[in-house]
N, CA, C and O atoms as a DFTB+ gen file, in Angstrom:
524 C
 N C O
     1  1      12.251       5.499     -11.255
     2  2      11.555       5.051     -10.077
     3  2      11.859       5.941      -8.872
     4  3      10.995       6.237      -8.046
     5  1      13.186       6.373      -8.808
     6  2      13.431       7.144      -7.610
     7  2      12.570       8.273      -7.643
     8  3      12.036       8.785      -6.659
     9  1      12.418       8.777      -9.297
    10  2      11.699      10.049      -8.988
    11  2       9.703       9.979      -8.780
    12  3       8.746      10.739      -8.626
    13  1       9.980       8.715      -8.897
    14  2       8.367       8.656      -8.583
    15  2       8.322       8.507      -6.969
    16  3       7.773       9.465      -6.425
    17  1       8.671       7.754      -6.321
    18  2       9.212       7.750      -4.910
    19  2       9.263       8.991      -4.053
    20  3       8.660       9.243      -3.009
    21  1      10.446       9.964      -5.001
    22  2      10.561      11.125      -4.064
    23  2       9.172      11.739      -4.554
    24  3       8.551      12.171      -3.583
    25  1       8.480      11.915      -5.781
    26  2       7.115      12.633      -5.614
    27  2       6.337      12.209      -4.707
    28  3       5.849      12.958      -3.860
    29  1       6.136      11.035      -4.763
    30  2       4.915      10.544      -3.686
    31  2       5.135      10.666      -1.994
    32  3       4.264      10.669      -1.124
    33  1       6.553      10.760      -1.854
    34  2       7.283      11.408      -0.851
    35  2       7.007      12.895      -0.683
    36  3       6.521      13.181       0.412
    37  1       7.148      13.606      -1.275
    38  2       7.130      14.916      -1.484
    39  2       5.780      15.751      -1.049
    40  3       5.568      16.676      -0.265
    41  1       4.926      14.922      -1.999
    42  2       3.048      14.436      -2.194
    43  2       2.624      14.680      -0.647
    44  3       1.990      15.627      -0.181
    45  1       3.217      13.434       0.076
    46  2       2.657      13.427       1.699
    47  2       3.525      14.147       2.691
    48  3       3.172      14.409       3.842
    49  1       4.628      14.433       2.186
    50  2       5.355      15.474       3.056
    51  2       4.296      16.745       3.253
    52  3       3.831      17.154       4.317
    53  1       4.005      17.350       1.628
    54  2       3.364      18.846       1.483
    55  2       1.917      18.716       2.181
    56  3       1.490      19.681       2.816
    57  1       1.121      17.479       2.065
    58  2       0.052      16.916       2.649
    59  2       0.206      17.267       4.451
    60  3      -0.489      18.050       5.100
    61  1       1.086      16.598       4.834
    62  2       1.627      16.639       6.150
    63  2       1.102      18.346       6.882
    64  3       0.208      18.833       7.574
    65  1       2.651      18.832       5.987
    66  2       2.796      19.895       6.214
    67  2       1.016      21.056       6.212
    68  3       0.691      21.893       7.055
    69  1       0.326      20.671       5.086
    70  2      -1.206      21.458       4.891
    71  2      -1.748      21.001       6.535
    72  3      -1.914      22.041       7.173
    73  1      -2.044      19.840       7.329
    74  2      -2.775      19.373       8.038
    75  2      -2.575      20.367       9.303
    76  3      -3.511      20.839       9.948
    77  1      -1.211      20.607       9.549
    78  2      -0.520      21.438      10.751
    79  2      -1.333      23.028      10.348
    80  3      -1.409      23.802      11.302
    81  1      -1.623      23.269       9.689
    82  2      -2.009      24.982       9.686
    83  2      -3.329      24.899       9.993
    84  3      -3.876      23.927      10.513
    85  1      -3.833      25.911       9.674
    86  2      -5.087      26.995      10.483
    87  2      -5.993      25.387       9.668
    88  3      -5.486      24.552       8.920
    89  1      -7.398      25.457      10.181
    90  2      -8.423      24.227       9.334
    91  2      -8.668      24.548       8.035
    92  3      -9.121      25.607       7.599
    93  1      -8.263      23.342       7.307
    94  2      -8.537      23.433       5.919
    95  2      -9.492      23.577       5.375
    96  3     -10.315      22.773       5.815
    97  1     -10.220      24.678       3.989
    98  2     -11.229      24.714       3.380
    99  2     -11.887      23.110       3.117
   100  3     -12.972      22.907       3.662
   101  1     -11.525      22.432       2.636
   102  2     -11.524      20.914       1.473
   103  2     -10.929      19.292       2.377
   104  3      -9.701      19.195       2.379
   105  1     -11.294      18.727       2.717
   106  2     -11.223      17.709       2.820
   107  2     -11.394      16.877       1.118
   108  3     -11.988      17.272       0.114
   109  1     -10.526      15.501       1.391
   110  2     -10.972      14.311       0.581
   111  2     -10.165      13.014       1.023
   112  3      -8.940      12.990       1.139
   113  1     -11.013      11.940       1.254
   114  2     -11.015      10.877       1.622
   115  2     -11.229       9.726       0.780
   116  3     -12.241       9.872       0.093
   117  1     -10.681       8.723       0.607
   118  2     -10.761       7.508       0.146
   119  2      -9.862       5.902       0.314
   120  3      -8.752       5.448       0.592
   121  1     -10.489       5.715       0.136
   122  2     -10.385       4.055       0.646
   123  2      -9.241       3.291      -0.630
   124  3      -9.788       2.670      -1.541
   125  1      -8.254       3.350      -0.621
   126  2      -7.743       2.699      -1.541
   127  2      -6.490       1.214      -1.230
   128  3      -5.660       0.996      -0.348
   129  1      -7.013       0.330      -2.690
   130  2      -6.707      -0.914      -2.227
   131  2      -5.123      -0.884      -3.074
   132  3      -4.991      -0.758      -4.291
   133  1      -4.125      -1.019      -2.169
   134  2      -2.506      -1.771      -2.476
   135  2      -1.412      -2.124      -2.306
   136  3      -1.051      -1.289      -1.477
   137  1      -0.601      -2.735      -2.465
   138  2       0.530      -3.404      -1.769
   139  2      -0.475      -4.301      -0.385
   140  3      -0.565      -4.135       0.832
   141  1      -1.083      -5.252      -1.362
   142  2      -2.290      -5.645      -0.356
   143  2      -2.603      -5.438       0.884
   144  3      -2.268      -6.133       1.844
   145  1      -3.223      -4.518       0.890
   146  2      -2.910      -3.045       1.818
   147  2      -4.350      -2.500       1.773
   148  3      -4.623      -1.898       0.734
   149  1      -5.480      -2.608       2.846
   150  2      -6.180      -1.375       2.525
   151  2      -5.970       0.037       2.987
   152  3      -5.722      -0.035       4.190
   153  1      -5.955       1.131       2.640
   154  2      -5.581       2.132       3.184
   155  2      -6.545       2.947       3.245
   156  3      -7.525       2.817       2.511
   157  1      -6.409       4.128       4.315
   158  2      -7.522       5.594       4.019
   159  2      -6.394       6.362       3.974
   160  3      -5.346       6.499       4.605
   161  1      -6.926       6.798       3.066
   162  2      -6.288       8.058       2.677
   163  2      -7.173       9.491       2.762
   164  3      -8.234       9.769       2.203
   165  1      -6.290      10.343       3.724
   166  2      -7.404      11.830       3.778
   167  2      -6.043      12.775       3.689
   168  3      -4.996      12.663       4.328
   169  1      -6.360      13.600       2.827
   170  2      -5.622      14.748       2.383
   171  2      -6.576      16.212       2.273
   172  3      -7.530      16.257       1.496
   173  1      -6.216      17.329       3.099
   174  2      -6.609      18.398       3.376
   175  2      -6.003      19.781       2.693
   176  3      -4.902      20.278       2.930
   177  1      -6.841      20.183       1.941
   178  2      -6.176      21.887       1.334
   179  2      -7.171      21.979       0.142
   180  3      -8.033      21.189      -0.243
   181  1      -6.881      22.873      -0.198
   182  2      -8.110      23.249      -1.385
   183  2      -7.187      22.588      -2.822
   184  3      -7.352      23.404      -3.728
   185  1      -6.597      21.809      -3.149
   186  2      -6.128      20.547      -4.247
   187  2      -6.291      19.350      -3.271
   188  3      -5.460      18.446      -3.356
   189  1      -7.139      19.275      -2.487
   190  2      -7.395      18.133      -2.076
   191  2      -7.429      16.904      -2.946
   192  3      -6.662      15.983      -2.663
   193  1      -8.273      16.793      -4.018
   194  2      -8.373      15.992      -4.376
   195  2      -7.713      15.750      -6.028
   196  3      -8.042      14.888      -6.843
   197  1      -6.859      16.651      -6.139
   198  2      -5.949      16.591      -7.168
   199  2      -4.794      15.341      -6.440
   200  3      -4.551      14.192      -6.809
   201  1      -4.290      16.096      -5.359
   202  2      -3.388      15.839      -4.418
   203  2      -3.306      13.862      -4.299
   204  3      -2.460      13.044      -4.659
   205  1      -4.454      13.765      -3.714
   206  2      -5.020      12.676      -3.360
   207  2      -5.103      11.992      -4.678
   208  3      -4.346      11.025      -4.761
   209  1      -5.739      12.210      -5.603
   210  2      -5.628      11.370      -7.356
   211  2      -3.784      10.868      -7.110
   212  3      -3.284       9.790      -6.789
   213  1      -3.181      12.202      -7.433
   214  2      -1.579      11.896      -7.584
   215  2      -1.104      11.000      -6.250
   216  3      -0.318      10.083      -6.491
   217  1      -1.486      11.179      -4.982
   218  2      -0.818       9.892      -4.108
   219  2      -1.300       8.508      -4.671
   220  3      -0.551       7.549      -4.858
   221  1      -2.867       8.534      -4.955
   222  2      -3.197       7.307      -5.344
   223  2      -2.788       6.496      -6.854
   224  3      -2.988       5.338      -7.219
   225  1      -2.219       7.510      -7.438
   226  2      -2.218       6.957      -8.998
   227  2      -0.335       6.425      -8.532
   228  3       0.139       5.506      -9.201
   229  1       0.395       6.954      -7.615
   230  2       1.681       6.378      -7.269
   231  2       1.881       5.531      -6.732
   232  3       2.749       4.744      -7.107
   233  1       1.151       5.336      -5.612
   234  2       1.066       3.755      -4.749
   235  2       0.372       2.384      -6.248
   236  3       0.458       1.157      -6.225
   237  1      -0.081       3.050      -7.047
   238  2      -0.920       2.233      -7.870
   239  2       0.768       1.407      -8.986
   240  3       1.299       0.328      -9.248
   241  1       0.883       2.695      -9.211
   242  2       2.648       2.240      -9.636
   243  2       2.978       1.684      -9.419
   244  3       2.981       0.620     -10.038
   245  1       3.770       1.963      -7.953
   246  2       4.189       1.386      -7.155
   247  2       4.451      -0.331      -6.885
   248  3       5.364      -1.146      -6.756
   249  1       2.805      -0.221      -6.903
   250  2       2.188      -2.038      -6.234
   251  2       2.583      -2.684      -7.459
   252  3       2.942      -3.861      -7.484
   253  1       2.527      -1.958      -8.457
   254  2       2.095      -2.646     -10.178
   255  2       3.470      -2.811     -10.463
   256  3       3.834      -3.943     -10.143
   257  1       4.292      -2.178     -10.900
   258  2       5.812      -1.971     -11.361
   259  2       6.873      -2.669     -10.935
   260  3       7.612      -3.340     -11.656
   261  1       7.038      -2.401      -8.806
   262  2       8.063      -2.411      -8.531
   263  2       7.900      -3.725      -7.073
   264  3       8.679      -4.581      -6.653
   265  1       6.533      -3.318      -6.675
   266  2       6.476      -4.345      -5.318
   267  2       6.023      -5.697      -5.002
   268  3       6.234      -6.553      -4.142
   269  1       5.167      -5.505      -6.269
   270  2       4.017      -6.737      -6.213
   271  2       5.170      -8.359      -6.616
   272  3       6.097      -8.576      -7.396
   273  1       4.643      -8.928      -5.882
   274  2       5.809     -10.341      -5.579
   275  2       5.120     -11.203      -6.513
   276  3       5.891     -11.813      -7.254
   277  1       3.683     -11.466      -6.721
   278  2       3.016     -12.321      -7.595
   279  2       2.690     -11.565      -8.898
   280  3       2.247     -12.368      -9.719
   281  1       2.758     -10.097      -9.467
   282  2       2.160      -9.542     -10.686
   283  2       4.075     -10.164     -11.235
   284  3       5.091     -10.001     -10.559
   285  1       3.959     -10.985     -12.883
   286  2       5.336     -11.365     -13.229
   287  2       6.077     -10.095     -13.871
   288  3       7.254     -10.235     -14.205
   289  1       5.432      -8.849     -14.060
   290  2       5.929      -7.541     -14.555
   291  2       6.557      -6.935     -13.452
   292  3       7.357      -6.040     -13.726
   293  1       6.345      -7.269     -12.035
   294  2       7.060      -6.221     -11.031
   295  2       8.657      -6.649     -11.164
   296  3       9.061      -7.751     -11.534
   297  1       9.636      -5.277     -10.693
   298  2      10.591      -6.231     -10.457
   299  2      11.021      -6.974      -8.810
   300  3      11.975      -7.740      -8.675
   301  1      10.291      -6.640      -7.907
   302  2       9.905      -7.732      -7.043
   303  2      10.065      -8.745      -7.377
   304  3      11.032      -9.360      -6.928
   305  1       8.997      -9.485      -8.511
   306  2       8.760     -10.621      -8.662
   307  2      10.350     -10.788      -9.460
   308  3      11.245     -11.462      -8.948
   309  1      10.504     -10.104     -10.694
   310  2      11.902     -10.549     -11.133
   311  2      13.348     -10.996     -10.071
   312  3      14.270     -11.797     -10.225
   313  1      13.020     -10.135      -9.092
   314  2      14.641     -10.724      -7.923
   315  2      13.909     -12.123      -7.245
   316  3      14.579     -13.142      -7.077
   317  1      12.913     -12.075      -6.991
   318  2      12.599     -13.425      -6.061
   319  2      12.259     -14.341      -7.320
   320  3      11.281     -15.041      -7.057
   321  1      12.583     -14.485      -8.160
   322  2      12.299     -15.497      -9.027
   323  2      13.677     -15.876     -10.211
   324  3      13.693     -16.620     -11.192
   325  1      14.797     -14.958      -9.568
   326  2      16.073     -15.489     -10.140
   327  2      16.505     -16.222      -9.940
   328  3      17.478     -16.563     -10.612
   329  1      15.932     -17.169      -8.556
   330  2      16.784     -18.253      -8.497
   331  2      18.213     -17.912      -8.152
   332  3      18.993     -18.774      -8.558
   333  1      18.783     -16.898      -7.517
   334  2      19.886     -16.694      -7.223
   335  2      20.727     -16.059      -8.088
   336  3      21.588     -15.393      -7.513
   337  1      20.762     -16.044      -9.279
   338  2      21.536     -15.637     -10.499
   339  2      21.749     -13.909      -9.652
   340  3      21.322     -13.300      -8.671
   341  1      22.719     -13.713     -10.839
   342  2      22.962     -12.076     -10.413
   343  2      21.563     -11.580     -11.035
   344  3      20.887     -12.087     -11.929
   345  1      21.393     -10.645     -10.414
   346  2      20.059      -9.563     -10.281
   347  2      20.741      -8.248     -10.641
   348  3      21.586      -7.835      -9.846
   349  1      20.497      -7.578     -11.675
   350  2      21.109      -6.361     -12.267
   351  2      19.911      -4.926     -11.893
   352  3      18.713      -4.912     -12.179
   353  1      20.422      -4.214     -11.437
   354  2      19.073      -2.928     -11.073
   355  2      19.650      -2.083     -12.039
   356  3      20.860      -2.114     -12.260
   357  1      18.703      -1.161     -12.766
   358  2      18.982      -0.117     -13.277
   359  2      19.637       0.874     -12.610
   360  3      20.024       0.680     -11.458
   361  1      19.909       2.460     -13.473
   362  2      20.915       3.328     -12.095
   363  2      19.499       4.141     -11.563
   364  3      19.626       4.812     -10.539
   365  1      18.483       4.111     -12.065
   366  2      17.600       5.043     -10.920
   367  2      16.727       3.811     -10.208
   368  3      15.784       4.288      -9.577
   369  1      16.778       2.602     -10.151
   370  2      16.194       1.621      -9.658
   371  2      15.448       1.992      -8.013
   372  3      16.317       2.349      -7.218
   373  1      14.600       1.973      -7.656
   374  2      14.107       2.138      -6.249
   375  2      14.132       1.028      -5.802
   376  3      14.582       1.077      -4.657
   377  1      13.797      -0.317      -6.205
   378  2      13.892      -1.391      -5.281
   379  2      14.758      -1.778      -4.408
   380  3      14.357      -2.643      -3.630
   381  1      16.217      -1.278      -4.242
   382  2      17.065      -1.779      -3.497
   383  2      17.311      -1.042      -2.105
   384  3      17.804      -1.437      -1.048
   385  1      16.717       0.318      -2.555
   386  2      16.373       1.547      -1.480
   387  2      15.269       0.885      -0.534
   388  3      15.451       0.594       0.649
   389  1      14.090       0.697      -1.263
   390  2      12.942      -0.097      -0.308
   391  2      13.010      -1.093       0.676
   392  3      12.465      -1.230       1.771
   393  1      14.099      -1.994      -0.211
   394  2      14.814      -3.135       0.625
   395  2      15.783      -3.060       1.820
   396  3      15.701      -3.748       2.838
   397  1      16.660      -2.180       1.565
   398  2      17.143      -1.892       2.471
   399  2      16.625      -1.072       3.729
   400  3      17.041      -1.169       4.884
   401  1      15.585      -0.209       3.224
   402  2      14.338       0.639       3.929
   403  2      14.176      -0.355       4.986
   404  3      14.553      -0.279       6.156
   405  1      13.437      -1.480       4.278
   406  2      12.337      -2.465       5.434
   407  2      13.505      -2.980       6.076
   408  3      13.245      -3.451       7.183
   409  1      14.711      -3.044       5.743
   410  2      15.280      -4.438       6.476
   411  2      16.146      -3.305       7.976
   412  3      16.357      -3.690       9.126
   413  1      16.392      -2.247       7.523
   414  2      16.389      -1.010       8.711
   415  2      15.059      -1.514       9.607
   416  3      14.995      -2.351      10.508
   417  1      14.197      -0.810       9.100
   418  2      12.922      -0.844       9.854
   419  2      12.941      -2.503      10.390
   420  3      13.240      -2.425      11.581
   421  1      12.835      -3.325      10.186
   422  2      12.874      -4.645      10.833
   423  2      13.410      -4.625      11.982
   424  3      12.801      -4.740      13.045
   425  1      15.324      -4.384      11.756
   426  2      15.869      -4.068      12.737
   427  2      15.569      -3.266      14.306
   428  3      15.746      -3.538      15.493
   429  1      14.991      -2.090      13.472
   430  2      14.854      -1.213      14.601
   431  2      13.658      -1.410      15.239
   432  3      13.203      -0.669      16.111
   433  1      13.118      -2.454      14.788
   434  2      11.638      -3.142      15.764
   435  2      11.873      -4.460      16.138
   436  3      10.910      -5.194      16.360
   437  1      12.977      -4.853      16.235
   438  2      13.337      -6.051      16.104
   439  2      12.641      -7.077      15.895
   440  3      12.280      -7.892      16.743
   441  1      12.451      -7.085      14.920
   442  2      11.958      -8.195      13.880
   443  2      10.301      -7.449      14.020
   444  3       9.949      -7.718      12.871
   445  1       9.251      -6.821      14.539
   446  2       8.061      -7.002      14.758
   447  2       7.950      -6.373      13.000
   448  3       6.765      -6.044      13.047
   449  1       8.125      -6.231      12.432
   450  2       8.228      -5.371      10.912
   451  2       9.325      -6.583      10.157
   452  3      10.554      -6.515      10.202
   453  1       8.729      -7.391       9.650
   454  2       9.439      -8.862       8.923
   455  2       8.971      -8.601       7.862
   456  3       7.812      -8.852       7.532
   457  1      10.143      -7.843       6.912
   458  2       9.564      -7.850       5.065
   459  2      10.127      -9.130       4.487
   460  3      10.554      -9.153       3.332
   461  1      10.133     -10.141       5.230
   462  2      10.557     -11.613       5.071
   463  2       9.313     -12.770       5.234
   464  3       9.385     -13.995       5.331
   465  1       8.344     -12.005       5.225
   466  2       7.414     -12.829       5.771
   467  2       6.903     -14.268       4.664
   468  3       7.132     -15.477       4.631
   469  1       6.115     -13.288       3.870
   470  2       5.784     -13.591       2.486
   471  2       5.955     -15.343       2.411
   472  3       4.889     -15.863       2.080
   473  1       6.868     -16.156       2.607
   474  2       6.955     -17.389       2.974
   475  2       5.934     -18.320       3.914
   476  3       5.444     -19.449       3.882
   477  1       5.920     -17.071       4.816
   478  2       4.631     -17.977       6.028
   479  2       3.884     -17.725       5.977
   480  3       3.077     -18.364       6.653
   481  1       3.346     -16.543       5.140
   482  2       2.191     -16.228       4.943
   483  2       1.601     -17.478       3.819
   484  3       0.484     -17.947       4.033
   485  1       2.358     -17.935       2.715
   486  2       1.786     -18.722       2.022
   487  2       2.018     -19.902       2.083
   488  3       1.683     -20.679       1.190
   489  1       2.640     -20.256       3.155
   490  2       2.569     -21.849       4.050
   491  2       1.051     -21.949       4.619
   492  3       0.408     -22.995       4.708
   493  1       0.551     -20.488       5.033
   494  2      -1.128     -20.034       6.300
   495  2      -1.742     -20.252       5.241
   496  3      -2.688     -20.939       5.627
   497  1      -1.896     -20.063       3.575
   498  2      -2.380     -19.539       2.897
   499  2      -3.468     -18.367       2.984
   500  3      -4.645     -18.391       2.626
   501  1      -2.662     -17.245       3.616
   502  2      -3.223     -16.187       4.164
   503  2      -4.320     -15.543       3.530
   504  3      -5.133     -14.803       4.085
   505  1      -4.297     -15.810       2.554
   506  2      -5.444     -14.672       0.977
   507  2      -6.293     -16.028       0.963
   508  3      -7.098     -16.065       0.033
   509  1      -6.285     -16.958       1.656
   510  2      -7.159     -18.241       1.089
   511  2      -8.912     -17.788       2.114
   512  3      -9.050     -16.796       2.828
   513  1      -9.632     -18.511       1.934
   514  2     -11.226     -18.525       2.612
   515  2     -10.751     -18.494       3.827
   516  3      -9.647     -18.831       4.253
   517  1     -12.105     -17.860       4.605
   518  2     -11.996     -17.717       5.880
   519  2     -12.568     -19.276       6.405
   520  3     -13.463     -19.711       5.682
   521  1     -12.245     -20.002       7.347
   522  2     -13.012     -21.368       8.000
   523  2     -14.478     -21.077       7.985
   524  3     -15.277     -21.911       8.409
């Protein structure tokens, strides 16, 4: 997992880095849905859209594998559904990195960034019909 992480890291670093130079031949753009999340995604250079496949096929991972709180295959869902028991991570495990990620980021916005939410959201039933 870490090494999928640092690619997709890596992915939008080199992305980054293409946007800063002279104007790119290639644009590609797309709309992609995860970590219930819509996102645009635009990545610039002539592998534009190689580039862009590989960010999108990692966030797809990502949502599927490691984040998703309701899919019962993530291990997301496996720690919030232990019931407290010990929770064992593998040694390349990314989830505990992420966790600790958001709960930094929380901090340093004080609180406006709550990866704690998830509770009140389904008290709102937030994903439910609009009135």
């Amino acid at each position: 997992m870490k090494r999928q992480l640092a690619a997709l890291l890596l992915t939008i670093f080199a992305l980054s880095l293409t946007a800063c130079g002279e104007t790119a031949t290639e644009s590609e753009t797309r709309t992609v849905y995860a970590m219930d999340t819509v996102m645009n995604l635009t990545v610039y250079g002539e592998n534009a859209a190689a580039a862009l496949e590989s960010a999108e096929k990692e966030l797809h991972t990502l949502d599927e594998a490691v984040l998703s709180r309701t899919a019962e295959g993530s291990e997301l869902y496996a720690l919030n559904t232990s019931n407290g028991e010990t929770f064992e991570y593998g040694a390349d495990d990314i989830l505990p990195t992420l966790i600790e990620t958001a709960l930094t980021i929380s901090d340093a916005t004080d609180g406006a960034f709550d990866p704690t939410l998830a509770p009140v959201l389904d008290a709102w039933d937030y994903e439910g019909r609009a009135p």
